[in-house]
C-alpha positions as CSV (number, residue, x, y, z in Angstrom):
1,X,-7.8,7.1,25.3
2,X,-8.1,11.0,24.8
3,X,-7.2,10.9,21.3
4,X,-9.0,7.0,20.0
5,X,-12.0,9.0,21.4
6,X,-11.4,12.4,19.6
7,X,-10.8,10.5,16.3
8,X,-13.6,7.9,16.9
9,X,-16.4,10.7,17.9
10,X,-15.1,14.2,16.6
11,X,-12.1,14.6,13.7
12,X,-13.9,15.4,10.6
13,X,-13.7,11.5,9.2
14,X,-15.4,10.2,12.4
15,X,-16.1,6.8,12.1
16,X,-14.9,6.4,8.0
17,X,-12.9,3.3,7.0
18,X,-9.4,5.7,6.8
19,X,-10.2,6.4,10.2
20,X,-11.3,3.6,11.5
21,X,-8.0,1.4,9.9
22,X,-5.7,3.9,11.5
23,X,-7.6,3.5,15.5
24,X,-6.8,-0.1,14.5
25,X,-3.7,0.0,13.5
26,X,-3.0,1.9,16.6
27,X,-4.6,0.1,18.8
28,X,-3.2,-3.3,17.4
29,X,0.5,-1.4,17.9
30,X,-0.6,-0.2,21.7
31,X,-1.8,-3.9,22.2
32,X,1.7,-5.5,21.2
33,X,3.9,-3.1,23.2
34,X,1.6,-3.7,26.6
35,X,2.3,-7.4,25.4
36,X,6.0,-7.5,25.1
37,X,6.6,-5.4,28.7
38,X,3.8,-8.2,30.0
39,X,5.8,-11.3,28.1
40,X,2.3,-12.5,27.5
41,X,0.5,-13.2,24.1
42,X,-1.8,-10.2,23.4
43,X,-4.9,-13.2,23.7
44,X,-3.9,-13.4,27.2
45,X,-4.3,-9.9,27.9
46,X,-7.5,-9.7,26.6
47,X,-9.3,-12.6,28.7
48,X,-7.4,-15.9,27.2
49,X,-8.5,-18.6,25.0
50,X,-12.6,-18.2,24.1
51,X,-13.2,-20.5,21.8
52,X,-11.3,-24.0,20.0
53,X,-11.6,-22.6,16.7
54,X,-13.3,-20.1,14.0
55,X,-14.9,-21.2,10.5
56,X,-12.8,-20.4,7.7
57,X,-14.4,-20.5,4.3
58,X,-12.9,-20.7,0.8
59,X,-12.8,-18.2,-1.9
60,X,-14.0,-19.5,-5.3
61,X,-13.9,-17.6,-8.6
62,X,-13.9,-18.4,-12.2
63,X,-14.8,-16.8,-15.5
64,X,-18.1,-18.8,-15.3
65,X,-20.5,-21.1,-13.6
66,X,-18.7,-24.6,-14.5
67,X,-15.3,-23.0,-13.3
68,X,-16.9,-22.0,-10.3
69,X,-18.7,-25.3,-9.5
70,X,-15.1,-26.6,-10.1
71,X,-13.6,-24.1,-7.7
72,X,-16.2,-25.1,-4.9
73,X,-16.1,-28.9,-5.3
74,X,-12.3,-28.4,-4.5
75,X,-12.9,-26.3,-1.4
76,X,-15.6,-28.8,-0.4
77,X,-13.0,-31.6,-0.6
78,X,-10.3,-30.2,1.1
79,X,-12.8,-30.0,3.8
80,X,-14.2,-26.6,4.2
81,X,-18.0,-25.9,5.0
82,X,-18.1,-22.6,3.6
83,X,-17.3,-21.2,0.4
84,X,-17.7,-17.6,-0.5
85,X,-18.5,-17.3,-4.8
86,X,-17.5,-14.6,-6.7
87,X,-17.7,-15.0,-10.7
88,X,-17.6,-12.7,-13.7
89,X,-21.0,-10.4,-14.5
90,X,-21.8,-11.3,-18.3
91,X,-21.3,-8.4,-20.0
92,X,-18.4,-7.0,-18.3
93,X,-15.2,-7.4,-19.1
94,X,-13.9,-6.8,-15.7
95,X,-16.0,-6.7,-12.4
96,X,-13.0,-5.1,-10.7
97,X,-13.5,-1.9,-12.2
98,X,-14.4,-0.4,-15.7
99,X,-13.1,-2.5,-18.6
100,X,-10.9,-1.6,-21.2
């Protein structure tokens, strides 16, 4: 507890994403061990079951707007009710970084 509360409030990264993945990853570790020498399911640990399900969404991308119409229609069929868009920025060869 000594040191997730050094790293969360005082190391020089406080609260940056490098730190924050490494308390996770910790913690996530921690969580499994207690879990095994318990023989229980880390869900269990925490409080059980707290809900039936989550919402899921599909990811659509395409080059441009029909492909991505495409992509979501196909989502939407297979039954998903959300559908996250991501398509290419005219003018840009890549939108992942700078293009070539």
């Amino acid at each position: 507890e000594d040191t997730w509360q050094y790293l969360y409030r005082g190391a020089y990264w406080r609260r940056g994403p490098v730190t924050m993945a490494a308390i996770a990853a910790v913690d996530t570790a921690l969580w499994d061990i207690k879990g095994k020498q318990a023989g229980l399911p880390v869900y269990q640990l925490l409080g059980g079951r707290s809900r039936e399900g989550v919402t899921v969404y599909g990811h659509a991308n395409a080059e441009d707007v029909d492909g991505v119409l495409g992509e979501v229609a196909h989502y939407t069929d297979l039954g998903y009710r959300a559908v996250r868009v991501q398509t290419g920025v005219p003018g840009l060869d890549s939108t992942y970084g700078v293009g070539g």
